[in-house]
C-alpha beads as a LAMMPS data file, in Angstrom:
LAMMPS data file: protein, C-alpha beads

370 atoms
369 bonds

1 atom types
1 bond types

-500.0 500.0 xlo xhi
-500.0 500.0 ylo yhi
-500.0 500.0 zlo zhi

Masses

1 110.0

Atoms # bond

1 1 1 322.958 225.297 -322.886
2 1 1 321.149 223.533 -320.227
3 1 1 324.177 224.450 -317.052
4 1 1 322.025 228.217 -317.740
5 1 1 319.079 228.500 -315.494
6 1 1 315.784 230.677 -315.359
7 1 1 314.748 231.885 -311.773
8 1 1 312.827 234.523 -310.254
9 1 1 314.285 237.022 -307.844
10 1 1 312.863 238.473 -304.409
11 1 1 311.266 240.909 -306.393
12 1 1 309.471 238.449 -308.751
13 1 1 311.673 239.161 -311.774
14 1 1 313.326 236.765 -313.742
15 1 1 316.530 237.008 -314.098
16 1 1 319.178 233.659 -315.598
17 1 1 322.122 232.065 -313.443
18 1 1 324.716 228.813 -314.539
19 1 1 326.864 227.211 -312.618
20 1 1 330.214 225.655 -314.839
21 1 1 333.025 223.136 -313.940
22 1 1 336.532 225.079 -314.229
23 1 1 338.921 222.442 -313.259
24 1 1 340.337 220.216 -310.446
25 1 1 341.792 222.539 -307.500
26 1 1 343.436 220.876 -304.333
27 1 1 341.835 217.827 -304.348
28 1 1 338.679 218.872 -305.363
29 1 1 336.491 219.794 -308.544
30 1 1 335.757 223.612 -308.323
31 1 1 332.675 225.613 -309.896
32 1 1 332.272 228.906 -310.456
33 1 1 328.505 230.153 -310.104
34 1 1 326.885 233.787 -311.266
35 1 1 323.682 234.976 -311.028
36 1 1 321.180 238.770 -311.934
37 1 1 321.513 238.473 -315.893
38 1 1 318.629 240.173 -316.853
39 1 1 318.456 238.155 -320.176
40 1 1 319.652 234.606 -321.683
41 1 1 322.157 236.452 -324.017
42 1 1 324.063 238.182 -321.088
43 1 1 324.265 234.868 -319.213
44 1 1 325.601 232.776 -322.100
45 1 1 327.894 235.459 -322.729
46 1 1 329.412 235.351 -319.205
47 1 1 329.283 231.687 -319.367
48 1 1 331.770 231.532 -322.235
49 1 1 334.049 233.865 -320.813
50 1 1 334.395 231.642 -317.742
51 1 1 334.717 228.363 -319.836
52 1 1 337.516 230.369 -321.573
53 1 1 339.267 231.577 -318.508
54 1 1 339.212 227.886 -317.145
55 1 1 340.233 226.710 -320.408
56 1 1 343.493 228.871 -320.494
57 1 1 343.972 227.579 -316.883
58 1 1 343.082 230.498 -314.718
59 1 1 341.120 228.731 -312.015
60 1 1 343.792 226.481 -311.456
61 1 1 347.364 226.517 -309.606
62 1 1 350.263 225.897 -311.602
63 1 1 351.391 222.638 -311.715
64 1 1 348.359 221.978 -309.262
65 1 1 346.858 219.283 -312.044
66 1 1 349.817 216.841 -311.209
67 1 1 349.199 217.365 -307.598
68 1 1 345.454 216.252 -307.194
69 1 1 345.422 213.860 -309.703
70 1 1 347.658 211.221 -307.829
71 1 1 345.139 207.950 -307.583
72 1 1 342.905 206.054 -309.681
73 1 1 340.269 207.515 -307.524
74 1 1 341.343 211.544 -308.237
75 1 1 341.325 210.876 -312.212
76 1 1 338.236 209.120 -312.165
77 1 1 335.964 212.192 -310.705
78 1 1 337.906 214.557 -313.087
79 1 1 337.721 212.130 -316.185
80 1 1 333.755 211.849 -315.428
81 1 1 333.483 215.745 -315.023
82 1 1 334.708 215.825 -318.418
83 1 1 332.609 213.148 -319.969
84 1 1 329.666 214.052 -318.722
85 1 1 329.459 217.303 -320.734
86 1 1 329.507 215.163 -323.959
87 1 1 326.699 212.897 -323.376
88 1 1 323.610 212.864 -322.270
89 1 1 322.301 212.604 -318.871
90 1 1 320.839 208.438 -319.273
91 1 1 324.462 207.376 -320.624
92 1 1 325.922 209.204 -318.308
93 1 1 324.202 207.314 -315.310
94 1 1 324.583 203.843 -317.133
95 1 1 327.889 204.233 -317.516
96 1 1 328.885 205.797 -314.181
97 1 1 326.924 203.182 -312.161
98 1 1 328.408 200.536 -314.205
99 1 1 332.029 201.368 -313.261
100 1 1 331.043 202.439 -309.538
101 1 1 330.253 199.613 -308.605
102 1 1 332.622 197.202 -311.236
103 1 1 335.589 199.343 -311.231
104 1 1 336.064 201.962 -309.078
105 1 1 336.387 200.332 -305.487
106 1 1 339.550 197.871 -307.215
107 1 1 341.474 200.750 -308.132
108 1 1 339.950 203.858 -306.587
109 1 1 343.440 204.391 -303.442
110 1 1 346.236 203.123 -306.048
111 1 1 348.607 205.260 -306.952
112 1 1 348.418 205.916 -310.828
113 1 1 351.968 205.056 -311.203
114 1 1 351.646 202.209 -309.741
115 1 1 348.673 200.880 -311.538
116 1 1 350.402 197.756 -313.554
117 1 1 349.443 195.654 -316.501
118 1 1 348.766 192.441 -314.219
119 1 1 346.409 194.872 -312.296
120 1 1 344.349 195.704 -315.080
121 1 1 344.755 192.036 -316.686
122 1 1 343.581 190.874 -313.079
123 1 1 340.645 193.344 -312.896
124 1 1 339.422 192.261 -315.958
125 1 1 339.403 188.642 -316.213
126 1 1 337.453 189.308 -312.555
127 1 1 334.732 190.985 -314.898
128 1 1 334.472 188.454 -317.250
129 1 1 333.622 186.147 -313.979
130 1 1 331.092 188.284 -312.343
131 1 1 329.421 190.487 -314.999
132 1 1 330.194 188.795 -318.360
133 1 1 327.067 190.709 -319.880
134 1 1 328.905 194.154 -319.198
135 1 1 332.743 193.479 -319.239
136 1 1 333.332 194.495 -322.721
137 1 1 331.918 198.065 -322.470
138 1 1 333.493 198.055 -318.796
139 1 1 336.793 197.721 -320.002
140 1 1 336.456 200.316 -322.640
141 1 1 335.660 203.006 -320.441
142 1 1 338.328 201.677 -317.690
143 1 1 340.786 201.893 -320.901
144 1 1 339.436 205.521 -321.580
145 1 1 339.910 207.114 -318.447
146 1 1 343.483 205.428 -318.116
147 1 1 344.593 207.024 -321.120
148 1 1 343.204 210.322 -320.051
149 1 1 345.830 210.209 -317.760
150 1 1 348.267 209.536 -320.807
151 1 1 347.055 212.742 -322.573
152 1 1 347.805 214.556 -319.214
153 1 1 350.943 213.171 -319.353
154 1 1 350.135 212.006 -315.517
155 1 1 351.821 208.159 -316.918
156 1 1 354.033 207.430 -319.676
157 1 1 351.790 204.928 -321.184
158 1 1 347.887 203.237 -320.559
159 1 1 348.569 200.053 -318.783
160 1 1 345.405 198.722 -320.316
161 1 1 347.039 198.507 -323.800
162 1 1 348.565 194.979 -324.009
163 1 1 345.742 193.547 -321.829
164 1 1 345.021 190.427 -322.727
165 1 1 341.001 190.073 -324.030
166 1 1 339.239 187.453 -322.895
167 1 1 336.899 185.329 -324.862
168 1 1 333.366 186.865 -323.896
169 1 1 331.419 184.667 -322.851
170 1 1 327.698 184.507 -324.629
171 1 1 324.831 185.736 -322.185
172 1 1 320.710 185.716 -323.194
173 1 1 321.845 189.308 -325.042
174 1 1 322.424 186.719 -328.521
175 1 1 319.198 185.366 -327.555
176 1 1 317.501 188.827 -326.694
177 1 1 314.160 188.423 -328.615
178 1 1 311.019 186.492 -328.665
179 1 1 309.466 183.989 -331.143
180 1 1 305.857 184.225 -332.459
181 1 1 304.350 182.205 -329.666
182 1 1 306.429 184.144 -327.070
183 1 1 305.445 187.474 -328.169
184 1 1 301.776 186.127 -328.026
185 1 1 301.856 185.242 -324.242
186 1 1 303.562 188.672 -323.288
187 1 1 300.984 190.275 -324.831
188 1 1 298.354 188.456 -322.991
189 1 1 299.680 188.728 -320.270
190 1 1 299.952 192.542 -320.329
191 1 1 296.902 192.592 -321.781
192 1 1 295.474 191.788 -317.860
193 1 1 297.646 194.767 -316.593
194 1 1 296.011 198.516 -316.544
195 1 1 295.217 198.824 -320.231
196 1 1 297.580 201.909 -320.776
197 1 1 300.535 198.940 -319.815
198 1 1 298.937 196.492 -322.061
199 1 1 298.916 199.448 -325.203
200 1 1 302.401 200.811 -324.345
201 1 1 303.368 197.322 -325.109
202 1 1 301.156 196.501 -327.858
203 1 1 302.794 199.634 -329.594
204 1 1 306.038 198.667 -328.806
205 1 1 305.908 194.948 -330.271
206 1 1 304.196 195.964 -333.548
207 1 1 306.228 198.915 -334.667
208 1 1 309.638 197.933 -333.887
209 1 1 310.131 201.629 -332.287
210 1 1 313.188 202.142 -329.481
211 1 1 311.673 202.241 -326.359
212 1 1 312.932 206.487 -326.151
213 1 1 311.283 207.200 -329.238
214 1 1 307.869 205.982 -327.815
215 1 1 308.048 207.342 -324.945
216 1 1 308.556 210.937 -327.019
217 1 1 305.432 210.373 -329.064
218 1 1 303.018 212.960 -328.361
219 1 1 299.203 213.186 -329.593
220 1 1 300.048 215.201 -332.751
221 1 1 302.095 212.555 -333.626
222 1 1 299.978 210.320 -334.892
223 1 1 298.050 210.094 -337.921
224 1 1 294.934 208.122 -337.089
225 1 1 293.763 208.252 -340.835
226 1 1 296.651 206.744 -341.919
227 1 1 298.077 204.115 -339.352
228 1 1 300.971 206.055 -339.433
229 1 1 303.535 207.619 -336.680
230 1 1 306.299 210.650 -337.184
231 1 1 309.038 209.708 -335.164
232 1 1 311.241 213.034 -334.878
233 1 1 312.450 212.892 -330.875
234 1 1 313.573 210.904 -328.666
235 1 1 313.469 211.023 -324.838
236 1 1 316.684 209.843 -322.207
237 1 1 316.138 210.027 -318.312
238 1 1 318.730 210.145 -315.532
239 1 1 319.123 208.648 -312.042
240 1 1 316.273 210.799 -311.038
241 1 1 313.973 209.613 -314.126
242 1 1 314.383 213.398 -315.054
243 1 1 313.689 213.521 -319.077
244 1 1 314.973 215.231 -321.698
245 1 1 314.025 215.482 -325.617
246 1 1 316.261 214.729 -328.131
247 1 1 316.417 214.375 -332.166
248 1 1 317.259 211.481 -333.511
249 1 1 320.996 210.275 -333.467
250 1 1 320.911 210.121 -337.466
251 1 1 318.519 211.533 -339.956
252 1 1 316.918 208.017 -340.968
253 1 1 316.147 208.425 -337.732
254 1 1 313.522 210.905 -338.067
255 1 1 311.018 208.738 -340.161
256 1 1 307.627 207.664 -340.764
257 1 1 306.185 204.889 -340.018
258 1 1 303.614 202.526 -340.295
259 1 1 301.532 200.592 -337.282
260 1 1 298.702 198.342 -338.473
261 1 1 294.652 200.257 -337.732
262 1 1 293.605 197.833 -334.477
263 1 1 296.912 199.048 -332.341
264 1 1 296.625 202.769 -333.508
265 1 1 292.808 202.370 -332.395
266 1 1 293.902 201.402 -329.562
267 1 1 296.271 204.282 -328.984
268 1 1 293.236 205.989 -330.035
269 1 1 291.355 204.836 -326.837
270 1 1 293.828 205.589 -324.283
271 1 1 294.480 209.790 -325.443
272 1 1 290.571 210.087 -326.351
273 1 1 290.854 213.315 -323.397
274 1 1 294.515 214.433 -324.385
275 1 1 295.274 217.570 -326.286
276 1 1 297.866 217.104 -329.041
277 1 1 301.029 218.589 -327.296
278 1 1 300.152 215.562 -324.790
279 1 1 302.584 212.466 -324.251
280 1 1 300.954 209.755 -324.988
281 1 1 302.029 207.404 -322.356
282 1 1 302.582 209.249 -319.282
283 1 1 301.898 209.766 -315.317
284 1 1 298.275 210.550 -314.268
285 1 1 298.181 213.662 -313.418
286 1 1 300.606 215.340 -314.738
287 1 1 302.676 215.991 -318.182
288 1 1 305.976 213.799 -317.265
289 1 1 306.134 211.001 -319.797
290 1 1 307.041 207.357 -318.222
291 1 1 310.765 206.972 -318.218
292 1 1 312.371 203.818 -319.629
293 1 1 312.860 202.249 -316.073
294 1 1 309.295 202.317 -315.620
295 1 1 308.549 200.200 -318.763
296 1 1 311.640 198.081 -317.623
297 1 1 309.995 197.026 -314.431
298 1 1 306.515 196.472 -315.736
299 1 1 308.332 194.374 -318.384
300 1 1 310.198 192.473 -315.754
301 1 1 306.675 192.027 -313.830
302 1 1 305.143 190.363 -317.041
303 1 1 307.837 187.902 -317.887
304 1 1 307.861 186.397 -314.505
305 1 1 303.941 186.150 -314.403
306 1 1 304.008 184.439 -317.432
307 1 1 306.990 182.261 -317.166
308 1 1 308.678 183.902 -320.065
309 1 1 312.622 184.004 -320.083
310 1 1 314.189 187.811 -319.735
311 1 1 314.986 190.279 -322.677
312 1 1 315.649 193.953 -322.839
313 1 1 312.738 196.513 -323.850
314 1 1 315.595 196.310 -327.133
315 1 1 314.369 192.969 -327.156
316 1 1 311.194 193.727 -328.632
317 1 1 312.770 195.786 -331.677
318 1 1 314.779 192.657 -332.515
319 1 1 311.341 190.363 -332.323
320 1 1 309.520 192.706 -334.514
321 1 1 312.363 192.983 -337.007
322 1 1 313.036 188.753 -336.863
323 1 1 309.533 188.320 -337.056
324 1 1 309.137 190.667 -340.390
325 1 1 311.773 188.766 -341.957
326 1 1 309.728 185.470 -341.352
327 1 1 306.708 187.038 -342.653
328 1 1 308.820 188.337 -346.021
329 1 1 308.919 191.890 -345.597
330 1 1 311.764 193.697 -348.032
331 1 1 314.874 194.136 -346.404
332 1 1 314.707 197.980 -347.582
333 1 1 311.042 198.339 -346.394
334 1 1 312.487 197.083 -342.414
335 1 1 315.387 199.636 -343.259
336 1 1 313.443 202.526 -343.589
337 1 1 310.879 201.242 -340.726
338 1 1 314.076 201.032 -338.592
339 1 1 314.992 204.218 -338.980
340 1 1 318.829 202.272 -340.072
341 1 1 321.300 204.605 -342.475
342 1 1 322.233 201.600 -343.918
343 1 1 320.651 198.425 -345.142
344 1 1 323.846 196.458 -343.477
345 1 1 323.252 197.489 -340.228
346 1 1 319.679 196.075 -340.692
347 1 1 321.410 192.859 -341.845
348 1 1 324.140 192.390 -339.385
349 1 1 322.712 193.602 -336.113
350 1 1 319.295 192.042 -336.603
351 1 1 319.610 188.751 -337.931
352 1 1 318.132 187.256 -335.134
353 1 1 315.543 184.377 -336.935
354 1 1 312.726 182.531 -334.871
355 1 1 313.611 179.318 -333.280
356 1 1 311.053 177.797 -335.957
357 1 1 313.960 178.282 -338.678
358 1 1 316.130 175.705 -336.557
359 1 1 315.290 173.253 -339.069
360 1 1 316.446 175.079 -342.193
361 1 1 317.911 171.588 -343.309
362 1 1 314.806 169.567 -343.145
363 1 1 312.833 172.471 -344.991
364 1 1 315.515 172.400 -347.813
365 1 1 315.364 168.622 -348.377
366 1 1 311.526 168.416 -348.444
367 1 1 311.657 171.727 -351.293
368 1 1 314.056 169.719 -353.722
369 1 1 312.533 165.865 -353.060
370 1 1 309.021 167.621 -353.284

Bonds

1 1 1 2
2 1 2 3
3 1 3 4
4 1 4 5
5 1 5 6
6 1 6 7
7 1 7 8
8 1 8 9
9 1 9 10
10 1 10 11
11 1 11 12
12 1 12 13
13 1 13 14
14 1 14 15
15 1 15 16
16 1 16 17
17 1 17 18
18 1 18 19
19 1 19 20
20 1 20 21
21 1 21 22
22 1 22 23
23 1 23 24
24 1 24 25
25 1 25 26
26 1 26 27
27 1 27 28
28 1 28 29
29 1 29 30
30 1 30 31
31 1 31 32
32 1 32 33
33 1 33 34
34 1 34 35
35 1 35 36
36 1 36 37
37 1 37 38
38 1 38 39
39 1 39 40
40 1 40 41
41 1 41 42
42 1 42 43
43 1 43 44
44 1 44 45
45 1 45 46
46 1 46 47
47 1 47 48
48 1 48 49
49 1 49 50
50 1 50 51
51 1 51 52
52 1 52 53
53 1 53 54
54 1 54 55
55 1 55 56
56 1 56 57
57 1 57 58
58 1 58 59
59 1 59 60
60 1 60 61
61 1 61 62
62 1 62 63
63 1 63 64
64 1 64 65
65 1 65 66
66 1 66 67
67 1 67 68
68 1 68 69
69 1 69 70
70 1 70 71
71 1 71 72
72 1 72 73
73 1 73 74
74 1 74 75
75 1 75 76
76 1 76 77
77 1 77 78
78 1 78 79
79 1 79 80
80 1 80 81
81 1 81 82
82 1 82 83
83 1 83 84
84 1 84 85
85 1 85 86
86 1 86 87
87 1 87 88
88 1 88 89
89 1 89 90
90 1 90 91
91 1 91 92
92 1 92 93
93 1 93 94
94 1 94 95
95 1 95 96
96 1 96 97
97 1 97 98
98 1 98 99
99 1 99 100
100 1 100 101
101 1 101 102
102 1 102 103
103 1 103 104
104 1 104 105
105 1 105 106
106 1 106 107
107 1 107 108
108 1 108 109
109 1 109 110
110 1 110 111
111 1 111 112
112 1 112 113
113 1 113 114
114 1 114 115
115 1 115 116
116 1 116 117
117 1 117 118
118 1 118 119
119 1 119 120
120 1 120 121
121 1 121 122
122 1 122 123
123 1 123 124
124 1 124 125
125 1 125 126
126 1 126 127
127 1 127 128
128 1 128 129
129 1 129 130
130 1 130 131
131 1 131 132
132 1 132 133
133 1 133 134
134 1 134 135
135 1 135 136
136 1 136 137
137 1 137 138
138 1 138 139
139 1 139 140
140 1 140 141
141 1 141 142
142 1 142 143
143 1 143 144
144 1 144 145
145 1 145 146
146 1 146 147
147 1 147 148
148 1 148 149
149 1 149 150
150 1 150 151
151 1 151 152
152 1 152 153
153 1 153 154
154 1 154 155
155 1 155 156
156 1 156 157
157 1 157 158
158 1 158 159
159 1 159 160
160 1 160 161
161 1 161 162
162 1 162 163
163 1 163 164
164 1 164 165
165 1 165 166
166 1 166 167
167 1 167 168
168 1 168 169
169 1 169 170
170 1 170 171
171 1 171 172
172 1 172 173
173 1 173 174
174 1 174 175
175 1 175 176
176 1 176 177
177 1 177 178
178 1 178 179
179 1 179 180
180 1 180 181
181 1 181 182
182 1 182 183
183 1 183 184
184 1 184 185
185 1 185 186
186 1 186 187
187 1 187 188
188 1 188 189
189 1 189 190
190 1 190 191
191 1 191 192
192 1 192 193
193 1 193 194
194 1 194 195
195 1 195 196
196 1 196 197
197 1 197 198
198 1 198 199
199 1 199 200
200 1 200 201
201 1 201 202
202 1 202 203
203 1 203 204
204 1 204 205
205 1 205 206
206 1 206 207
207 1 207 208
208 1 208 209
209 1 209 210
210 1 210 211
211 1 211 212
212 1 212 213
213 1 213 214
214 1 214 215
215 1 215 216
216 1 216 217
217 1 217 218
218 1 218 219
219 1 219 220
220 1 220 221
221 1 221 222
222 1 222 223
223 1 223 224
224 1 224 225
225 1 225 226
226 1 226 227
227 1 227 228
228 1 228 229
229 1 229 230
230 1 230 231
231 1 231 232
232 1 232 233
233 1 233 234
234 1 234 235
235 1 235 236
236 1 236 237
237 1 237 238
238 1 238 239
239 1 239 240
240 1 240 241
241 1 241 242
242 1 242 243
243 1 243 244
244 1 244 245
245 1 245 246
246 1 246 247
247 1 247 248
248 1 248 249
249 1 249 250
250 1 250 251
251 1 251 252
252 1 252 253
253 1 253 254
254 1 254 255
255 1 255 256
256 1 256 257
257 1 257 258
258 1 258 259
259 1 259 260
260 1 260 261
261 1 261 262
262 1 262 263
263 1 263 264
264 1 264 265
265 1 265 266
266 1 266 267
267 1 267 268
268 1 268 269
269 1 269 270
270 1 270 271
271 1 271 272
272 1 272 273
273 1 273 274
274 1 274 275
275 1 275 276
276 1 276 277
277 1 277 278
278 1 278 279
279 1 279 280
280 1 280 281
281 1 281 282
282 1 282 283
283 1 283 284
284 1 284 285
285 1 285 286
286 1 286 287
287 1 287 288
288 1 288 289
289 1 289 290
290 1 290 291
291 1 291 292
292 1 292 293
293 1 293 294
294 1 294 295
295 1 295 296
296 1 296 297
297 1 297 298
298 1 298 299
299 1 299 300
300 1 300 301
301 1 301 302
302 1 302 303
303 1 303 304
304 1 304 305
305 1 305 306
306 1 306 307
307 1 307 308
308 1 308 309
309 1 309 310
310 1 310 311
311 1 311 312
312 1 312 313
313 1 313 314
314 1 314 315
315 1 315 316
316 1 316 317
317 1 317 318
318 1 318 319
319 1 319 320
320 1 320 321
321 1 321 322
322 1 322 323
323 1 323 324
324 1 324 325
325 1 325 326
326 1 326 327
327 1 327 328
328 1 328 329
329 1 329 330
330 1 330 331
331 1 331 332
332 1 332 333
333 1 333 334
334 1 334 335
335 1 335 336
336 1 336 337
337 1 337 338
338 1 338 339
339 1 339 340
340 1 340 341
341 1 341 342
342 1 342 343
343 1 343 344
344 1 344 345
345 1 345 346
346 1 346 347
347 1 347 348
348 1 348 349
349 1 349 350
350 1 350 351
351 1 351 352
352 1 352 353
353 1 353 354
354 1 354 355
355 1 355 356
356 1 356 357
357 1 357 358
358 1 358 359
359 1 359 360
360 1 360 361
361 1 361 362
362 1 362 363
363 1 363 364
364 1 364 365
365 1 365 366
366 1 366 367
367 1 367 368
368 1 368 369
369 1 369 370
């Protein structure tokens, strides 16, 4: 229950506090704060007593809900005080930004009876024009928080229901992975960064890991006998690159893995003075692991030294699985590297083959004339 907080009194005592939304009171989001429980178990228990009291609506004026939810605007801070209790704290941000800046100024002063179907129809086709990578996921959560309203029975129906889809454009996300030769110049090229860029990297590309599941690996982690990594965390960041641990979003996803000996001796070389509750990759000096937007900009840095065209850290998980495809790996051996519940979403998400099987045709009419 991470809204309960440890501190330490005057006195030096520690004592626990929290701090919980109860609802949306003229015009504004209210919180109720309490502090001096001597233990964790007295907090919690005063923390569900509040979320119950706000549940059954005593922190809030009758009929006050209809009052301060009147615009786009008002809905949208209460929708997103809602949501943001039911995901974690890096979805949160992407998602929030992404509509802040997309969404959120077109609509934020209109009345929410007066929002129309040829205002949402106009809003998105506007998308489509000036962020066609993002548009689809956009509109879903523009669709969400208009039929939150719905549910409050604040409108009589979401006008973002007969919207009209367009087709999506394609951006470099069908094209988000690298051949064989492309992989080989990133990696020498990162290979003349600081060498704990050029291993992060090196890991990254040859075990076909998500990008928060590295960054969780600790020292103990890895089997140096074996080649082989436990993955059983991952690690999200916010706004403020402030981390937090995770398990895996399935159980495939805690796995086992295996990374070839000459990148897990180089692993080796970078935590030779780290004890085993270490992160592996993290800030000098201290115990913070790097967070994702780190590794995005000294990706970014890379590419443009070496001429390369952009992918996503992703990317790299859909080059190593292309690439073991190419080099005839079992479809149920890249499963269970993957960490994927099922062998279809192996199939259908990563089908991405090298450019060098553009000529499919050519290599079927040599096999049967040879």
């Amino acid at each position: 229950m991470s809204d309960i907080k440890a501190y330490t009194n005057k006195k030096g005592e520690k004592l626990y506090k929290f701090r919980i939304y109860v609802g949306f009171v003229d015009g504004k989001s209210k919180y109720v704060n309490r502090a001096g429980f001597k233990t964790k178990t007295e907090a919690k228990k005063a923390y569900q007593e509040v979320k119950f009291a706000a549940y059954q609506g005593e922190y809030r004026q009758e009929s006050n809900l209809d009052i301060s939810l009147r615009t786009f605007g008002d809905l949208y801070d209460f929708w997103f005080e809602q949501y943001k209790n039911t995901v974690r704290g890096s979805s949160y941000y992407v998602i929030k930004k992404g509509l802040d800046k997309n969404v959120y100024p077109y609509l934020k002063n209109k009345q929410l009876k007066n929002i129309t179907l040829i205002d949402c129809q106009n809003l998105i086709n506007k998308l489509l024009k000036t962020n066609p990578g993002n548009y689809v996921i956009l509109s879903v959560y523009m669709k969400k928080i208009l039929q939150y309203a719905v549910t409050l029975k604040l409108i009589p129906e979401n006008p973002m229901n007969n919207v009209i889809k367009p087709r999506e454009k394609k951006t470099y996300g069908s094209n988000n992975y690298y051949s064989k030769e492309e992989l080989k110049t990133f990696l020498a090229y990162s290979k003349k960064e600081k060498f704990h860029v050029y291993v992060l990297f090196r890991l990254l590309a040859y075990s076909g890991m998500r990008i928060g599941e590295l960054l969780a690996l600790k020292v103990a982690d890895i089997d140096f006998n074996t080649s082989q990594i436990s993955i059983t965390k991952t690690i999200s960041s916010d706004a403020d690159s402030r981390f937090e641990l995770h398990k895996p979003k399935t159980t495939t996803g805690n796995r086992i893995i295996s990374v070839d000996p000459d990148t897990i001796n180089l692993v080796s070389t970078l935590i030779k003075d780290k004890k085993k509750d270490d992160f592996i990759f993290r800030f000098y000096g201290c115990s913070k692991p790097y967070s994702p937007r780190t590794v995005a900009l000294w990706k970014n840095k890379i590419i443009k030294k070496a001429n390369l065209r952009k992918i996503s850290l992703h990317g790299f998980r859909h080059t190593y699985t292309s690439l073991l495809f190419e080099s005839g790996v079992n479809i149920k051996e890249i499963q269970k590297q993957l960490g994927h519940s099922k062998v279809e979403m192996t199939l259908n998400v990563y089908t991405h083959l090298s450019r060098n099987n553009n000529d499919i045709g050519s290599k079927f009419d040599n096999y049967l004339n040879n």
